[in-house]
C-alpha positions, -999 to 999 in steps of 0.1 A, spaced: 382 -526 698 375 -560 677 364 -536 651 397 -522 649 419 -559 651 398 -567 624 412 -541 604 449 -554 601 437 -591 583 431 -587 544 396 -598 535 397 -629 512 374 -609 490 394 -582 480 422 -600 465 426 -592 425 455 -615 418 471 -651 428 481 -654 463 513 -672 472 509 -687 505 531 -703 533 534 -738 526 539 -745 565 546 -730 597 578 -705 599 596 -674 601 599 -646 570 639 -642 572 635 -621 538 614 -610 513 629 -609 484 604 -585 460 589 -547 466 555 -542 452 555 -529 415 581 -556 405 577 -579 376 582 -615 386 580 -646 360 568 -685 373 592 -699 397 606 -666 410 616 -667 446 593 -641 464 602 -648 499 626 -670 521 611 -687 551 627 -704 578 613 -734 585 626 -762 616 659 -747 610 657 -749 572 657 -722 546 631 -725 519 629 -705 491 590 -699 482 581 -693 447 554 -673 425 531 -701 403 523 -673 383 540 -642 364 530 -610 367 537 -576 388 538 -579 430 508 -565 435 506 -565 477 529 -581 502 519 -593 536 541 -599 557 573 -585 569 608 -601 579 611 -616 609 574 -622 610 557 -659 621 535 -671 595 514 -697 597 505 -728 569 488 -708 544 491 -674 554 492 -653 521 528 -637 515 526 -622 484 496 -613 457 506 -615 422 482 -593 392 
């Protein structure tokens, strides 16, 4: 059985592009890319609710949504990887 929970959580090691992560503790109210989509610096990739506050979380990098990891309505924690940029 913890075989199988350990399944669902990305290794660290297989990622191939830049992570954007969760800059604090919140709620995915919407993800705003699908994989396969181009996205240049400073393009909103997901908006997370935050102590009643919207926040609009950015890609530092441009290139194509290679993964995305979470889902809307999800709670993410302080650096819990959102999206993975190639």
């Amino acid at each position: 059985e913890a075989a199988e929970a350990a399944n669902d959580i990305q290794p660290v090691d297989e990622v191939v592009g830049h992570q954007v992560t969760s800059p604090m503790y919140g709620t995915i109210l919407e993800v705003l890319v699908k994989e396969g989509d181009s996205v240049k610096k400073g393009d909103n990739v997901v908006i997370l609710e935050a102590m009643k506050m919207e926040n609009e979380i950015a890609t530092e990098v441009a290139g194509k949504v290679h993964r995305i990891f979470v889902t809307e309505g999800e709670i993410v924690k302080d650096g819990a990887p959102l999206v993975e940029i190639v």
